[in-house]
TILUMTI-727502 format. One record per atom (N, C-alpha, C): x, y, z; atom name. Coordinates in steps of 0.001 Angstrom, whole numbers, plus 500000, padded with zeros to 6 digits. Example, Ala and Ser with C-alpha at 12.3 -4.5 7.8 and 13.67 -1.06 7.14 Angstrom:
BEGIN
((513190,494310,507800),N)
((512300,495500,507800),CA)
((513200,496700,507800),C)
((512850,497750,507080),N)
((513670,498940,507140),CA)
((512900,500030,507870),C)
REM end
This chain:
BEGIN
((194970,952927,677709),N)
((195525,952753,676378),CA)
((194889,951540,675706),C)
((194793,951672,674627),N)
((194104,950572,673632),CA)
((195369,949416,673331),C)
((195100,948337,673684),N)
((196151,947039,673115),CA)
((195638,946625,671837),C)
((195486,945299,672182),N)
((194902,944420,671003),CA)
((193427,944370,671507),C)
((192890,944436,670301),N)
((191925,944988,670033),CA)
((190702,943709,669488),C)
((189289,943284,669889),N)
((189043,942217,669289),CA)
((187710,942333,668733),C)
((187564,942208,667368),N)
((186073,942736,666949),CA)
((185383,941097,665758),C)
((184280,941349,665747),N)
((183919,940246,665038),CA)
((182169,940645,664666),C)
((181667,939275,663583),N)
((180448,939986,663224),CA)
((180203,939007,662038),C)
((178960,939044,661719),N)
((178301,938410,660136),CA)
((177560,939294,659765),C)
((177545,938441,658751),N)
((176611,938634,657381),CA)
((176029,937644,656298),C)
((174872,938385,655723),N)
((174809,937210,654490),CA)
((174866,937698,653215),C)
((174909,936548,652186),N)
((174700,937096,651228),CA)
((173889,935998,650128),C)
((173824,936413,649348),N)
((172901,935196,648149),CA)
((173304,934782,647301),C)
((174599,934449,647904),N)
((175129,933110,646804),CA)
((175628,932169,647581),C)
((176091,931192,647086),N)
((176636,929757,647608),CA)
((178027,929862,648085),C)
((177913,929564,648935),N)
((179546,929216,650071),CA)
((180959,929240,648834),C)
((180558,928407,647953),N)
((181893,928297,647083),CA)
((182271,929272,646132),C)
((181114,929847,645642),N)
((181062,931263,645105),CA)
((181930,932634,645775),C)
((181425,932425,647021),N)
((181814,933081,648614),CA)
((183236,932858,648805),C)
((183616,931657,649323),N)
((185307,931353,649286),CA)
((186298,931498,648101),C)
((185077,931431,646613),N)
((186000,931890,645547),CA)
((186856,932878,645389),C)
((185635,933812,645631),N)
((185904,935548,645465),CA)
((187172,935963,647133),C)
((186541,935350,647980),N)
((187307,936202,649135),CA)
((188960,935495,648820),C)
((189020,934503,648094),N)
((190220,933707,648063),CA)
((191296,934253,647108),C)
((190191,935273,646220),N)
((190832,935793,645244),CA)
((191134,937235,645008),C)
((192462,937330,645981),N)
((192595,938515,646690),CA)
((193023,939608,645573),C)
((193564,939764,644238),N)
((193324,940515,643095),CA)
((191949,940846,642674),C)
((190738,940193,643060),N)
((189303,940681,642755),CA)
((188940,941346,644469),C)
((189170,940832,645092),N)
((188801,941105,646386),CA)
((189494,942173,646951),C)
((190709,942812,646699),N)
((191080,943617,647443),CA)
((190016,945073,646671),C)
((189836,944973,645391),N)
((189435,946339,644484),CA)
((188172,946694,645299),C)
((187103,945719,646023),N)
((186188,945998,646956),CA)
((186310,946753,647998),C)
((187573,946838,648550),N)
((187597,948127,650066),CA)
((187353,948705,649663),C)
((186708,950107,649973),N)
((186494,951113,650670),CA)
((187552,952184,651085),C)
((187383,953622,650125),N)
((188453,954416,650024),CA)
((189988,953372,649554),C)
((190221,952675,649070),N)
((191393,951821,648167),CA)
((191818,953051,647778),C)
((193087,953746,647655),N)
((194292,954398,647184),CA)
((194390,953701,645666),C)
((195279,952878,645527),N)
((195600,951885,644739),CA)
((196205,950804,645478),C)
((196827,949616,644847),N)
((197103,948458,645049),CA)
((197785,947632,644043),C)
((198876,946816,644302),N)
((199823,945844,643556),CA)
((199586,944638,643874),C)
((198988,943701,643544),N)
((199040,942460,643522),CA)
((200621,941679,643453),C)
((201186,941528,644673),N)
((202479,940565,644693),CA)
((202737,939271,644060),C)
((201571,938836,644744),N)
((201412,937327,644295),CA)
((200396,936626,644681),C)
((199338,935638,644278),N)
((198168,935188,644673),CA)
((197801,935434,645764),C)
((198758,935429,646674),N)
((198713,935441,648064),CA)
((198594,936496,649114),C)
((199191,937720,648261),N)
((199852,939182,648695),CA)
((199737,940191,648081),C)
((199085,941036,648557),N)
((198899,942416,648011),CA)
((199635,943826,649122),C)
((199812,944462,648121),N)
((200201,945332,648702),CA)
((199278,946827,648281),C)
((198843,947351,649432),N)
((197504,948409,648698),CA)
((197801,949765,650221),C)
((197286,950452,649625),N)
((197295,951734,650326),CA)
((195432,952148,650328),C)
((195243,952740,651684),N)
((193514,953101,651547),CA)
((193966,954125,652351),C)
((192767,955078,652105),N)
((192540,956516,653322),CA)
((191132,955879,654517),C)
((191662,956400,656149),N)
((190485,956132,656645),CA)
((190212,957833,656976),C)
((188842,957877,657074),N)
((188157,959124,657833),CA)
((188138,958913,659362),C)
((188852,959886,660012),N)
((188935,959055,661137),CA)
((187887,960563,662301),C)
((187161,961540,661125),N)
((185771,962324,661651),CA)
((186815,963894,662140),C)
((186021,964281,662596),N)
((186392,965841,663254),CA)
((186275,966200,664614),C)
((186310,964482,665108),N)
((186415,964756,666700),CA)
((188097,964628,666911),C)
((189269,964270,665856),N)
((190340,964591,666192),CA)
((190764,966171,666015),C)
((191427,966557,667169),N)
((191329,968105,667462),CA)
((193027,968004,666366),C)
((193507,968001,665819),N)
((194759,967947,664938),CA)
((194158,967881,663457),C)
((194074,968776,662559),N)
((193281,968074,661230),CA)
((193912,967620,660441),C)
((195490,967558,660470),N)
((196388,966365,659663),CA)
((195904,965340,659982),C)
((195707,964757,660824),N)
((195359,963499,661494),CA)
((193895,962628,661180),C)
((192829,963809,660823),N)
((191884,963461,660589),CA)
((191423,962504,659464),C)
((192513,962932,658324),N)
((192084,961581,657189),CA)
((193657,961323,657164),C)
((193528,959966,657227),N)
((195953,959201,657453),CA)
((195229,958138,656100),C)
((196478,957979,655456),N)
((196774,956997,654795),CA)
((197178,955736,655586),C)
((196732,954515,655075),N)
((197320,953278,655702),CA)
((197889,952535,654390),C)
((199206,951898,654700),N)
((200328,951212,653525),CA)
((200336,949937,654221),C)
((199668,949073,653610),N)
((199807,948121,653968),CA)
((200572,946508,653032),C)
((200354,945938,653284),N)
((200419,944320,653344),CA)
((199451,943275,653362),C)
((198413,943049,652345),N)
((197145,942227,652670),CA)
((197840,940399,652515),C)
((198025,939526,653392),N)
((198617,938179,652996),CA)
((197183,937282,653262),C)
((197025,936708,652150),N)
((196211,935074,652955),CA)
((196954,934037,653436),C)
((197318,933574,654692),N)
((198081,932923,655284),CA)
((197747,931347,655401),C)
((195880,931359,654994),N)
((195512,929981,655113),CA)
((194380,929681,654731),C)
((193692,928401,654505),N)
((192211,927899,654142),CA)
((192322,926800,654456),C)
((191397,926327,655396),N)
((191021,925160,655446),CA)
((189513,925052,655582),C)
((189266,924337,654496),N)
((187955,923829,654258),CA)
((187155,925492,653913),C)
((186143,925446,654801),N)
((185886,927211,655319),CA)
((185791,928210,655469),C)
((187041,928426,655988),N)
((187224,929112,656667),CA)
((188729,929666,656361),C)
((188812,930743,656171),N)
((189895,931700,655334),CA)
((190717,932427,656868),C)
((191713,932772,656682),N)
((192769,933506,657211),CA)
((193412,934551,656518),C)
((193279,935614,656629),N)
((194341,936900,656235),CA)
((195071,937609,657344),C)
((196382,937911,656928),N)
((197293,938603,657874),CA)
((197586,940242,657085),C)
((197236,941620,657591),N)
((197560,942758,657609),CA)
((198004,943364,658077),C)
((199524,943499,657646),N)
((200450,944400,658580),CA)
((200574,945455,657385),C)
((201359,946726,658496),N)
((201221,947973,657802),CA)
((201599,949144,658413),C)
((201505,950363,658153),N)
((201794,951634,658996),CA)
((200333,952213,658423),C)
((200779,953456,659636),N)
((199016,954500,659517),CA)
((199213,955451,659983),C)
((199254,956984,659961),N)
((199899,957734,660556),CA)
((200860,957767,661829),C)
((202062,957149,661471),N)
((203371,956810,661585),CA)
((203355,955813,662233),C)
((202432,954793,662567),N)
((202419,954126,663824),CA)
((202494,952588,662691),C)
((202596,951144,663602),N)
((202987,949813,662726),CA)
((201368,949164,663319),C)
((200210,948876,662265),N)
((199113,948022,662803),CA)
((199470,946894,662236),C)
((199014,946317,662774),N)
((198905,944513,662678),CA)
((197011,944056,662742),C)
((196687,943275,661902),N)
((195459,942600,662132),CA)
((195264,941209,661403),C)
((194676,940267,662260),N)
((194213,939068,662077),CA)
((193073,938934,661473),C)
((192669,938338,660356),N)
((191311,938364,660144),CA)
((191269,937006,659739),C)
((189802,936434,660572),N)
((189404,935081,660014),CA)
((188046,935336,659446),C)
((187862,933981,658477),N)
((186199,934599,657973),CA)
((186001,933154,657844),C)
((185027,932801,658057),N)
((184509,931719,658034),CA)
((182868,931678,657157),C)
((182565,930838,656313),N)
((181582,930513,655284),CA)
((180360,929845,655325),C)
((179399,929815,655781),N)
((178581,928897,655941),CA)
((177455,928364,654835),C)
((176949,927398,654952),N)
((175194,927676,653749),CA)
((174449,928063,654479),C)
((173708,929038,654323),N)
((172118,929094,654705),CA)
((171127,929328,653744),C)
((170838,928366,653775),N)
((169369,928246,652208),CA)
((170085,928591,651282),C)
((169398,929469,650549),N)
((170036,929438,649611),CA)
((171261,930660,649102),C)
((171877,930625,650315),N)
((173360,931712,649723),CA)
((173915,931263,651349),C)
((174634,932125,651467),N)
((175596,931945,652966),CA)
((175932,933166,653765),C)
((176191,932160,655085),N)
((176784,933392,656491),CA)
((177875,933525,656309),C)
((178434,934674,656755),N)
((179923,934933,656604),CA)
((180131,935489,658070),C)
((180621,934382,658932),N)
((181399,935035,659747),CA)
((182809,935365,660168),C)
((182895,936531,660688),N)
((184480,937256,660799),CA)
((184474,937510,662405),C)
((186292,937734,662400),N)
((186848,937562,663650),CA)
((187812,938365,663311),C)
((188308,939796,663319),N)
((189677,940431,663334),CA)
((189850,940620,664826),C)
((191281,940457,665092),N)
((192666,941202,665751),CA)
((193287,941618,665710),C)
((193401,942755,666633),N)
((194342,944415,665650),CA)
((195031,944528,666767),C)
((195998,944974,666590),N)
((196955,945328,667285),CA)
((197623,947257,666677),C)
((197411,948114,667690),N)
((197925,949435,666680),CA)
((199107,949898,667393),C)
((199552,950919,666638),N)
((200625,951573,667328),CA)
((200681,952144,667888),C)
((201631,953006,668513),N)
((201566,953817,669855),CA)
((200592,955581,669106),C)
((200896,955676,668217),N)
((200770,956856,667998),CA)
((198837,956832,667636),C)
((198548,955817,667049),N)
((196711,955537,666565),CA)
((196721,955057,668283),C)
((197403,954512,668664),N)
((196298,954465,670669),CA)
((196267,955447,670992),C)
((197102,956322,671314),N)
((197122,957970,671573),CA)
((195505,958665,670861),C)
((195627,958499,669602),N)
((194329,959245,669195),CA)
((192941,958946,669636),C)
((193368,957694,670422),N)
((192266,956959,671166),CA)
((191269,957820,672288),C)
((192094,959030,672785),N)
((191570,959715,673560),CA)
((190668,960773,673048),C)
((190937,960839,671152),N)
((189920,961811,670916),CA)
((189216,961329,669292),C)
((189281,959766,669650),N)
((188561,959253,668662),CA)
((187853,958286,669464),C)
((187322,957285,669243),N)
((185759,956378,669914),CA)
((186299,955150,669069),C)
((188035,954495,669164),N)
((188377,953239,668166),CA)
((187520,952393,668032),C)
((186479,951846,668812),N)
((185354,950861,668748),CA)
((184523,951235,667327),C)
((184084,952664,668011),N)
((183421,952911,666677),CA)
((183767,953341,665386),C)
((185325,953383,665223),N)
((186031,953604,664240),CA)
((185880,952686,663624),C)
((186316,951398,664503),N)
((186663,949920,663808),CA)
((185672,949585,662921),C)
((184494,950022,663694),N)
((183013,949379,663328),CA)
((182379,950032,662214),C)
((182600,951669,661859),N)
((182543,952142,660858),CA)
((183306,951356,659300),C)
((184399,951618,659441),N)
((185338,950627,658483),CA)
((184699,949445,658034),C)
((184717,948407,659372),N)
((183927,947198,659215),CA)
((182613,946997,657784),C)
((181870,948067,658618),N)
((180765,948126,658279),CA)
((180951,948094,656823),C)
((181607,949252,656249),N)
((181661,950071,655007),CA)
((182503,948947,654623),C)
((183765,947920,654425),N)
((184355,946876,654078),CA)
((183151,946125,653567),C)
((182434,945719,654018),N)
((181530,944245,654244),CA)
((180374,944934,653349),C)
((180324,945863,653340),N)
((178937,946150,651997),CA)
((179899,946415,650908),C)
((181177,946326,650754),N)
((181895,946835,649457),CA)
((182450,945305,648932),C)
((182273,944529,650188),N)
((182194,943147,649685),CA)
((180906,942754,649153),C)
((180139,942847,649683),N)
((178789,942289,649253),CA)
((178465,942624,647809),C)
((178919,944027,648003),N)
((178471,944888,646140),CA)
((178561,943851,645231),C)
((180392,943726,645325),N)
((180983,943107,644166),CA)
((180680,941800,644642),C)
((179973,940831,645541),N)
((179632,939880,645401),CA)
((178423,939498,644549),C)
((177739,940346,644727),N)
((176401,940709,644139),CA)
((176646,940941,642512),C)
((177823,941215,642055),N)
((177567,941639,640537),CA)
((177465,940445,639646),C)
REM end
């Protein structure tokens, strides 16, 4: 069975660190960047509340299952200096995920590294699908597709 779950990774991009911590800080511009986004309510500087679809492929033998909505909870919980903190709790086909995400900012020449650190925690019912999905490479799909939908709108 799949527990907590621990994935991480960079990137760059070509602008300046503060540019970088602006945008990710500014979770009403930053959330409209995911990838498959449903819609989304901005709570409060801090908190969003947004719904996305994942593709989760046609190796799940159930085809309800194959594309789930996730209702979530996006919070920024912290910044220091850096290095950013978000907390995502939520449901996903019926199950409660939880994930940690840190991102951390760097300079390099002239734009910056962005490195990330999530911790997921899923529910009983997404570990189960674990047996006929590849969660590593789920995660990493998502990932992937997140982090160029950041970059886009970093880029504009």
């Amino acid at each position: 069975m799949v527990g907590e779950l621990h994935y991480n990774g960079s990137f760059t991009v070509s602008k300046a660190p503060n540019e970088v911590l602006s945008f990710i800080t500014d979770l009403s511009r930053a959330i409209a960047c995911v990838p498959n986004m449903v819609n989304y309510e901005v709570l409060s500087k801090d908190r969003v509340r947004a719904r996305f679809r994942v593709d989760l492929g046609n190796e799940v033998p159930i085809a309800e299952l194959r594309r789930i909505t996730a209702d979530t909870i996006v919070e920024l919980i912290g910044q220091s200096g850096n290095e950013v903190r978000y907390r995502v709790d939520g449901r996903a086909a019926g199950s409660a995920i939880s994930i940690l995400l840190t991102i951390k900012v760097s300079g390099l020449g002239n734009g910056s590294q962005i490195d990330w650190d999530a911790v997921a925690n899923l529910g009983r019912l997404l570990q189960l699908m674990g047996r006929f999905v590849n969660i590593d490479s789920l995660i990493k799909r998502i990932s992937e597709d997140t982090i160029r939908g950041f970059i886009e709108c970093l880029l504009r």
